[in-house]
MDTraj code that builds the backbone (N, CA, C; nanometers):
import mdtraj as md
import numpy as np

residues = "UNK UNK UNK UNK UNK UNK UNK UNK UNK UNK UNK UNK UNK UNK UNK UNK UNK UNK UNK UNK UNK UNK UNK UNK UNK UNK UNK UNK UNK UNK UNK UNK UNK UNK UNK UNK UNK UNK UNK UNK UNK UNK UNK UNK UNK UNK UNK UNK UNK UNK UNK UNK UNK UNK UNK UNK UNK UNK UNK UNK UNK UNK UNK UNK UNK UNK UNK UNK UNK UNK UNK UNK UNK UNK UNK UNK UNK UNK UNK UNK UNK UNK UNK UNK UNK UNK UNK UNK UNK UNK UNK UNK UNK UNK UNK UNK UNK UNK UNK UNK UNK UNK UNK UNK UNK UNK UNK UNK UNK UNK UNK UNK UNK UNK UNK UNK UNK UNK UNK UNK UNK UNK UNK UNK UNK UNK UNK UNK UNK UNK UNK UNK UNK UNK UNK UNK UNK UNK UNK UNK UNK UNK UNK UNK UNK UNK UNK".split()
xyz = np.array([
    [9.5820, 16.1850, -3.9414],
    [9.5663, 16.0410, -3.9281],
    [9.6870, 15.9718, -3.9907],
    [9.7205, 15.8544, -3.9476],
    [9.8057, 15.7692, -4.0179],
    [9.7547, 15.6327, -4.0372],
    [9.8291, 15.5762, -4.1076],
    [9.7695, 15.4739, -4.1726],
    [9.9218, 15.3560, -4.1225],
    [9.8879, 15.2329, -4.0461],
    [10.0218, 15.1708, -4.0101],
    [9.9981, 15.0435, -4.0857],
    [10.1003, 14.9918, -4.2227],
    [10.1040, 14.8136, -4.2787],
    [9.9290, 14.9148, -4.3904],
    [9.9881, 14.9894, -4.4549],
    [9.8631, 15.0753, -4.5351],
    [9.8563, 14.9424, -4.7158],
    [9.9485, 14.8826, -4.7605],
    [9.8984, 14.7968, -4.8383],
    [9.8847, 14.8641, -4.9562],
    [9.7682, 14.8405, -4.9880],
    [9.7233, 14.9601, -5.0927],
    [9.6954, 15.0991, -5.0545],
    [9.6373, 15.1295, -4.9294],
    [9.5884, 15.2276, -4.8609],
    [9.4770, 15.2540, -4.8832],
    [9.3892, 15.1483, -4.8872],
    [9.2569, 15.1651, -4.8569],
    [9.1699, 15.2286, -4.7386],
    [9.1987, 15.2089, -4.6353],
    [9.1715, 15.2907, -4.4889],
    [9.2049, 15.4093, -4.5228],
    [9.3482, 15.4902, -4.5495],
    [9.3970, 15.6132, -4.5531],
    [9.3622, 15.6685, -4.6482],
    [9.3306, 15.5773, -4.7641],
    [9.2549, 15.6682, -4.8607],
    [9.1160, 15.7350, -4.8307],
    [9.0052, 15.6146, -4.8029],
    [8.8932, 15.6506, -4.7663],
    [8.9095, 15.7804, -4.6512],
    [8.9398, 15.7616, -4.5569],
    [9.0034, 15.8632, -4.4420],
    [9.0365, 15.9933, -4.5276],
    [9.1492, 16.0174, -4.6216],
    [9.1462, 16.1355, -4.6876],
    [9.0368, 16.1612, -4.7752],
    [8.9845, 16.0882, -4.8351],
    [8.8624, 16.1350, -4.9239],
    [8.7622, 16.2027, -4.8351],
    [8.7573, 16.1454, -4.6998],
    [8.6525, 16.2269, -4.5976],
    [8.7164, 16.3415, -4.5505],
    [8.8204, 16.3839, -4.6060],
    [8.8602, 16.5101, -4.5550],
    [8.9721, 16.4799, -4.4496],
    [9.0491, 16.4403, -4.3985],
    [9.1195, 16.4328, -4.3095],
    [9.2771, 16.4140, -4.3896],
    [9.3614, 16.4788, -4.3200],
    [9.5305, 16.4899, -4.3492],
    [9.5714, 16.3622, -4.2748],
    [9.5973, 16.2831, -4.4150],
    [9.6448, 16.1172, -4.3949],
    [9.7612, 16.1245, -4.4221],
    [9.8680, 16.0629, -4.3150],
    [10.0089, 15.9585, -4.3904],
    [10.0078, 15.8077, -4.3987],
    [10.0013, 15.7635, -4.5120],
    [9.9926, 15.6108, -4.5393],
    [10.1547, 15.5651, -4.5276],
    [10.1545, 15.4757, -4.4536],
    [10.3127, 15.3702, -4.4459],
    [10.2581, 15.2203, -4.4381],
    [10.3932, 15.2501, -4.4795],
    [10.4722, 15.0752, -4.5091],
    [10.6017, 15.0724, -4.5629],
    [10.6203, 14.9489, -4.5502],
    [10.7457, 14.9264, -4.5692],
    [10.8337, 14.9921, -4.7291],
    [10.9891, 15.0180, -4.7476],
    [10.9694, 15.0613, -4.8371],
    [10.9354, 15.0326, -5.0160],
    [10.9241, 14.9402, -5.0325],
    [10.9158, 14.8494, -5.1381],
    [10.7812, 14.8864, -5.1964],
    [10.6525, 14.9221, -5.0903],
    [10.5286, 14.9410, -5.1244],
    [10.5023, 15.0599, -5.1433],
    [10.5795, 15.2037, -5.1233],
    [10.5752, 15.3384, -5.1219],
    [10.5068, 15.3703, -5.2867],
    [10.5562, 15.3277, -5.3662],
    [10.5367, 15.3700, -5.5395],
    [10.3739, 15.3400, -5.5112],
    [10.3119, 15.1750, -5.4657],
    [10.1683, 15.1805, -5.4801],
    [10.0978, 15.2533, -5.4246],
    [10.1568, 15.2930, -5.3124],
    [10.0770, 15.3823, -5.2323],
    [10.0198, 15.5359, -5.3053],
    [10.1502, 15.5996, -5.3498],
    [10.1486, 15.7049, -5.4127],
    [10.0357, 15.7588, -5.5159],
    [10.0845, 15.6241, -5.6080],
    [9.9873, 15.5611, -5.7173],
    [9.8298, 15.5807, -5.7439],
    [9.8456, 15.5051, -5.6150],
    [9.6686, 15.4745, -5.5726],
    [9.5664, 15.6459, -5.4997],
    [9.7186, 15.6800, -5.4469],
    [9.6451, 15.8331, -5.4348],
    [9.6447, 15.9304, -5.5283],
    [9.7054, 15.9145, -5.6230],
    [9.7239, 15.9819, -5.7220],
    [9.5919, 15.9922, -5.8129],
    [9.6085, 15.8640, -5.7964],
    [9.4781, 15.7943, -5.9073],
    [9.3770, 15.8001, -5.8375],
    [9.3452, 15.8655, -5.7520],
    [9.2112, 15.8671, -5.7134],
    [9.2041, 16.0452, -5.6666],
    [9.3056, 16.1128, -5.7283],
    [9.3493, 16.2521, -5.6977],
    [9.3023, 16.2994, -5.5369],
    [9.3662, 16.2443, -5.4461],
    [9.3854, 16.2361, -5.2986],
    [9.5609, 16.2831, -5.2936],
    [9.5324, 16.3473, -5.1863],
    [9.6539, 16.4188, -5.1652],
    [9.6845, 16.3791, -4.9739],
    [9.7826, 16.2578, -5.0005],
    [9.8164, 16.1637, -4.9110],
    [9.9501, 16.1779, -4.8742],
    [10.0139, 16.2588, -4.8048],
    [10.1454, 16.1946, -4.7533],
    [10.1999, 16.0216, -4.7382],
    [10.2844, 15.9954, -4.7758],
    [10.3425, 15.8548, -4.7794],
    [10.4900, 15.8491, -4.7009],
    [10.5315, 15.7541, -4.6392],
    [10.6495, 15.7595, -4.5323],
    [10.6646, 15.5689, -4.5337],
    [10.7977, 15.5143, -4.5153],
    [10.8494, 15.4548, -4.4974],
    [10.7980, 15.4019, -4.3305],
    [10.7916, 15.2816, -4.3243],
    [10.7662, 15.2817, -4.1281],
    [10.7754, 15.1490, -4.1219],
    [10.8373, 15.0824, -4.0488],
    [10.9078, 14.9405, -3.9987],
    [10.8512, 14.9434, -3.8760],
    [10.7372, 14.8561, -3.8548],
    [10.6991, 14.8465, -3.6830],
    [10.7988, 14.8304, -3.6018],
    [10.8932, 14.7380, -3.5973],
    [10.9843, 14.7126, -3.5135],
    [11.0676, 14.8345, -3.5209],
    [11.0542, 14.9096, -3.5557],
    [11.1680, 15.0715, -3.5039],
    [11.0449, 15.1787, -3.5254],
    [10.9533, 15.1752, -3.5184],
    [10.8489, 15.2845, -3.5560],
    [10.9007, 15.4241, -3.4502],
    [10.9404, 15.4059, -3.3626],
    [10.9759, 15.5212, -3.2483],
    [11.0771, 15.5908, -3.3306],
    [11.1697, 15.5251, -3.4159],
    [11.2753, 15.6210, -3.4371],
    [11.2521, 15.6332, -3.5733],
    [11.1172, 15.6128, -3.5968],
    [11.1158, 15.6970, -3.7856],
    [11.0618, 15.8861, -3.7568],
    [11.0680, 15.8769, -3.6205],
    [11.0012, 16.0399, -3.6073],
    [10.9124, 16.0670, -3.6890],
    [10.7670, 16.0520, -3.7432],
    [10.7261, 16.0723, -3.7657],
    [10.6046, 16.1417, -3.6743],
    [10.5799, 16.1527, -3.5536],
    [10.5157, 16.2425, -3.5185],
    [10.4030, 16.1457, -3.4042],
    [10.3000, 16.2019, -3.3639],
    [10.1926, 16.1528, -3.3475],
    [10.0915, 16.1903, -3.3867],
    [9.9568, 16.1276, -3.3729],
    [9.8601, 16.1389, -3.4813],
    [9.7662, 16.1348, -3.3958],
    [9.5990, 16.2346, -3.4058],
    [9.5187, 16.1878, -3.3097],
    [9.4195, 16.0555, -3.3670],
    [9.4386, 15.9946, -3.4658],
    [9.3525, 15.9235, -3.5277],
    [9.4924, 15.7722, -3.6245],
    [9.4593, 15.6977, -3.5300],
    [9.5469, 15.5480, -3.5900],
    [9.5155, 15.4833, -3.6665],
    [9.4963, 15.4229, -3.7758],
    [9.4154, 15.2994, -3.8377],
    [9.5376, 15.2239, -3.8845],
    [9.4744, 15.0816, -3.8904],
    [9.5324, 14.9639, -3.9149],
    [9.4531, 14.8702, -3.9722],
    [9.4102, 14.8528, -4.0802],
    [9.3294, 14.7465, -4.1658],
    [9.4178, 14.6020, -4.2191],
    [9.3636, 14.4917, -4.1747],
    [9.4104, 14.3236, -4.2138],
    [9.5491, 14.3361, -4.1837],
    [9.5848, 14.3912, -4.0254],
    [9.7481, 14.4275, -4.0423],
    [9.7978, 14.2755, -3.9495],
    [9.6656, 14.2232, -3.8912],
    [9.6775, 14.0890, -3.7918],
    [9.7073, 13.9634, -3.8654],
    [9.8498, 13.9173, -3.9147],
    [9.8503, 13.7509, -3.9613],
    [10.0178, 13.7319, -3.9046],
    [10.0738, 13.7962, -3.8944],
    [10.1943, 13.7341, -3.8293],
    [10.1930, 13.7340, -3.7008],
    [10.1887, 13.6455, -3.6201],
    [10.2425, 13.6540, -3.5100],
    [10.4061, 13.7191, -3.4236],
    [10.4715, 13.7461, -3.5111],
    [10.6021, 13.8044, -3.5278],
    [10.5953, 13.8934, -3.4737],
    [10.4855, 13.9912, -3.5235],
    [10.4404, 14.1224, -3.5867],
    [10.3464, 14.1748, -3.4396],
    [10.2905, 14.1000, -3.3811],
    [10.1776, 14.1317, -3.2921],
    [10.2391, 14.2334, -3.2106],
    [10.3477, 14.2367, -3.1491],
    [10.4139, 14.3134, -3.0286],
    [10.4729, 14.4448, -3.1345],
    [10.5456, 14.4154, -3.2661],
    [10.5929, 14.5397, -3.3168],
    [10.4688, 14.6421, -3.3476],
    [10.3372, 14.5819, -3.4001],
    [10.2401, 14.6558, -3.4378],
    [10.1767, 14.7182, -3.2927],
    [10.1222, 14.6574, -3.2279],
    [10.1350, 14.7031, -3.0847],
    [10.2217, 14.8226, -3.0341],
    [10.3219, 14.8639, -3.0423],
    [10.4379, 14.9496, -3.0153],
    [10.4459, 15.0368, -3.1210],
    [10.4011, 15.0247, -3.2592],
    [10.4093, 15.1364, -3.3750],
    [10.2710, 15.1999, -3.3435],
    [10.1608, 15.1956, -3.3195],
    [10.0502, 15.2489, -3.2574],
    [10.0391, 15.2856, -3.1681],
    [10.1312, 15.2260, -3.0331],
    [10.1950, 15.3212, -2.9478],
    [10.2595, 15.4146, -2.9899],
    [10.3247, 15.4504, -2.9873],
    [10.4887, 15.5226, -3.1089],
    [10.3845, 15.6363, -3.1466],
    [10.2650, 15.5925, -3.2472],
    [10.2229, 15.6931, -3.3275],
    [10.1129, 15.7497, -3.2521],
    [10.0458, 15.7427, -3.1705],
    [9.9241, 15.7988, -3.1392],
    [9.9183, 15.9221, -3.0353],
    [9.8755, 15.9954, -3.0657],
    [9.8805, 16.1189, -2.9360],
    [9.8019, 16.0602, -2.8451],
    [9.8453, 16.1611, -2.7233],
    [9.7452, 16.1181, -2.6089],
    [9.5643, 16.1338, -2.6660],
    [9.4891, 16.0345, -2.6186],
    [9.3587, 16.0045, -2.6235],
    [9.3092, 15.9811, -2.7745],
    [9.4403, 15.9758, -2.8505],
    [9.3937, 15.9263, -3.0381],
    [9.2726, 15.8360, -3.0318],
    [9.2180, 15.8456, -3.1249],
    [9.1207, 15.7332, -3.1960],
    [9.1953, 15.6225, -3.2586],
    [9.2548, 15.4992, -3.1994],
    [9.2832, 15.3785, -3.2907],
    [9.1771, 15.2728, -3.3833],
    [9.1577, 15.2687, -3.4577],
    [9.0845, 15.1558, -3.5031],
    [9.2040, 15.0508, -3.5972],
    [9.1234, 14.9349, -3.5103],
    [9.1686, 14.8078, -3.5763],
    [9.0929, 14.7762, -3.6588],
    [9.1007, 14.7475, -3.8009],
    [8.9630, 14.6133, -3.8943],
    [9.0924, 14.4921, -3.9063],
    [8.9925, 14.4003, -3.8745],
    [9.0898, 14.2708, -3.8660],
    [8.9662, 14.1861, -3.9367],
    [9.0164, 14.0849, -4.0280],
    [8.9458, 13.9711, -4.0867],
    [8.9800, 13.8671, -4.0028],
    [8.8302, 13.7932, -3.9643],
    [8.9244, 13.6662, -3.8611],
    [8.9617, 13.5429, -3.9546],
    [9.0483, 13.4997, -3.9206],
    [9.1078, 13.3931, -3.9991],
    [9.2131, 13.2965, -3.9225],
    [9.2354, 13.2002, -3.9691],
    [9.3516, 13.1103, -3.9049],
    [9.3696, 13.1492, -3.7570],
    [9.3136, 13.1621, -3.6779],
    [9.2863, 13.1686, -3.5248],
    [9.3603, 13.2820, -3.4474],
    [9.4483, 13.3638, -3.6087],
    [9.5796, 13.4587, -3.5602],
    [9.4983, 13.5704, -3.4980],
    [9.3641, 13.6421, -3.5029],
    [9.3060, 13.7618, -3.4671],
    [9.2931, 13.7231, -3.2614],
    [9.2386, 13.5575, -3.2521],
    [9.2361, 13.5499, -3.1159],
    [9.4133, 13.5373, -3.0623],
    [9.4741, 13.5229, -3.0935],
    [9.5987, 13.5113, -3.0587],
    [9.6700, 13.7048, -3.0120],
    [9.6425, 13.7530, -3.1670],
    [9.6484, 13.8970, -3.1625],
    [9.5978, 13.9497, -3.0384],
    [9.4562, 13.9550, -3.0127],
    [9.3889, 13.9941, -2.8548],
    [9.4136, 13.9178, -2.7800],
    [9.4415, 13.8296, -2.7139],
    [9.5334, 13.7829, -2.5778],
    [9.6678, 13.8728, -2.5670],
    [9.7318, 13.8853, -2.6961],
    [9.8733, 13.9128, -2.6710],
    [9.7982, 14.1048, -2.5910],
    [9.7114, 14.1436, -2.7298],
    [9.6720, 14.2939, -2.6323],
    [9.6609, 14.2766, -2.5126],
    [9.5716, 14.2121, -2.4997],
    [9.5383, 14.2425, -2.3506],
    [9.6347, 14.1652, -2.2399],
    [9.6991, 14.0886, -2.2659],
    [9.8377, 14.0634, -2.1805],
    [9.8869, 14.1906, -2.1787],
    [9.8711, 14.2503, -2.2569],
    [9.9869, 14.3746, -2.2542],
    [9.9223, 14.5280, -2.1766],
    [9.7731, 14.5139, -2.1482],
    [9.6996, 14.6296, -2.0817],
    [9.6699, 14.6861, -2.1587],
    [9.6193, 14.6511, -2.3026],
    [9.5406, 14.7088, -2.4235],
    [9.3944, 14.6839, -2.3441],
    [9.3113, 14.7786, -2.4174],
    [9.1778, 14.7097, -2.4138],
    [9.1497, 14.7563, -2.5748],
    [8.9804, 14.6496, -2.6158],
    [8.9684, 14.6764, -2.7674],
    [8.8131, 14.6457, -2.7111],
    [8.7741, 14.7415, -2.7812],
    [8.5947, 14.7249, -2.8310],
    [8.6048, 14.7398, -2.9590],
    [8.4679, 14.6122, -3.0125],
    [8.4262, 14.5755, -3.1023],
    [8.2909, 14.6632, -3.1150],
    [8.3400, 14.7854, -3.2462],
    [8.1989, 14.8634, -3.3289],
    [8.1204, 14.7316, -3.3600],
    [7.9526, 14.8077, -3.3573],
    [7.9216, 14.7468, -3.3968],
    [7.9116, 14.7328, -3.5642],
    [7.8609, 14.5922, -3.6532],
    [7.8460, 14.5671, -3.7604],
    [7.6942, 14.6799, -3.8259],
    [7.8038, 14.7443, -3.9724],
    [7.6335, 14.7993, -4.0357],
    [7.5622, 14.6545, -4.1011],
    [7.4603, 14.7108, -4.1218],
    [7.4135, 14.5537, -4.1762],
    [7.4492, 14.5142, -4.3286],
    [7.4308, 14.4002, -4.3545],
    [7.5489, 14.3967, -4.4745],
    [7.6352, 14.3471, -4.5003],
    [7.7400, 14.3830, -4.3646],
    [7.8731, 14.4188, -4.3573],
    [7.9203, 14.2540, -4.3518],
    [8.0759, 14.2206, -4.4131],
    [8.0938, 14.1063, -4.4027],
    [8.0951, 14.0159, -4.2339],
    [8.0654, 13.9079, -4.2266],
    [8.0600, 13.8414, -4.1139],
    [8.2125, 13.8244, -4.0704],
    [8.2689, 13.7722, -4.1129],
    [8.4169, 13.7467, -4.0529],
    [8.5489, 13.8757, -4.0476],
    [8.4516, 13.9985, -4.0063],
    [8.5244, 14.1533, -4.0416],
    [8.4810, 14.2194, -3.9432],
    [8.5763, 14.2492, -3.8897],
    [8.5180, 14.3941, -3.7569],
    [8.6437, 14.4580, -3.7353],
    [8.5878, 14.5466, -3.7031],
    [8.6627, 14.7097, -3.6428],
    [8.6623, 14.6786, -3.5002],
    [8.7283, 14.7353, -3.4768],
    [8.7845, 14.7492, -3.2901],
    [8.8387, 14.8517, -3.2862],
    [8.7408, 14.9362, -3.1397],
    [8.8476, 15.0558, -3.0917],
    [8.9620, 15.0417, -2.9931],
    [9.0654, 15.0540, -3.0492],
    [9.1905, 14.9821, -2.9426],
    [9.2492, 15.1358, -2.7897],
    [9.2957, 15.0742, -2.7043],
    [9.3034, 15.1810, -2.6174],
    [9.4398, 15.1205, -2.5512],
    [9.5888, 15.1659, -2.5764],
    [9.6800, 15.1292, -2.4672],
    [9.6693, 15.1274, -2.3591],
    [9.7535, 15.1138, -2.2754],
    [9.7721, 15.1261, -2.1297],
    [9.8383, 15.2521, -2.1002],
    [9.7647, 15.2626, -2.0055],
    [9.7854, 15.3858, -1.9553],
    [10.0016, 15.3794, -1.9257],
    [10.0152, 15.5263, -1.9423],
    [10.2026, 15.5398, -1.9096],
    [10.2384, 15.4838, -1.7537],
    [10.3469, 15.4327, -1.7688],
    [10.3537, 15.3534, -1.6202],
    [10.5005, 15.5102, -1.5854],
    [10.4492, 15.5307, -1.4570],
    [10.5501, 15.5884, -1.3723],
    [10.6970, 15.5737, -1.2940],
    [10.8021, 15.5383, -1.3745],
    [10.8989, 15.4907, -1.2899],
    [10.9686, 15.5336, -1.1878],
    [10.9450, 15.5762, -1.1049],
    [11.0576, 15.6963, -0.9769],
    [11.1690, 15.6463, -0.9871],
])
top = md.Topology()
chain = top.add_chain()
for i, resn in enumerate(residues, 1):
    res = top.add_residue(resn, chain, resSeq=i)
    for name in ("N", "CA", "C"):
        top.add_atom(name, md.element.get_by_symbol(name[0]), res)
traj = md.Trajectory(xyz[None], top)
């Protein structure tokens, strides 16, 4: 699994604590917290450098399992994050989005997907769970064929 805009690395942590071989990224400035936070919770997390806007040429691999937690507030960002989840996902990966809705940027975020031949389903909520918070399973577009 990888973890894309990982923050603290809350997603990739939880994800490795369930057993799964996580790389948490971000930019490089945030690498030390990342480390940190796995350390300190004795999780054994790969960490990597990753710039959405060049994510194709950090070679880092593909992954069958994507996550992206509160990575939706720039609009800047919508098309690079879009393309680093491309970039990273093997064929038929599991993406999940958790997005907090806020400042109208999450509906902006899904138009731009689905302009682009994304589709996203919304898991449902456990009960509980905050109201203005959901997960989405995201699905690119299929590879276009050029002759």
């Amino acid at each position: 699994a990888i973890e894309l805009g990982a923050g603290a690395g809350l997603a990739g942590l939880a994800a490795a604590a369930a057993g799964a071989d996580v790389t948490l990224t971000d930019l490089p400035e945030n690498l030390d917290l990342l480390r940190r936070n796995a350390a300190a919770n004795g999780l054994d997390a790969g960490v990597a450098a990753l710039d959405w806007r060049d994510a194709a040429a950090a070679g880092l691999g593909r992954f069958d399992v994507v996550l992206a937690a509160d990575a939706v507030f720039w609009p800047v960002l919508f098309d690079p994050l879009l393309d680093a989840m491309a970039a990273c996902a093997a064929e038929n990966a599991t993406i999940l989005l958790a997005v907090a809705h806020r400042l109208d940027r999450t509906e902006l975020f899904f138009e731009r997907l689905l302009d682009r031949g994304w589709t996203a389903a919304r898991r449902a909520r456990r009960d509980g769970a905050c109201l203005n918070t959901d997960v989405y399973d995201l699905t690119p577009p299929p590879p276009s064929c050029d002759l």
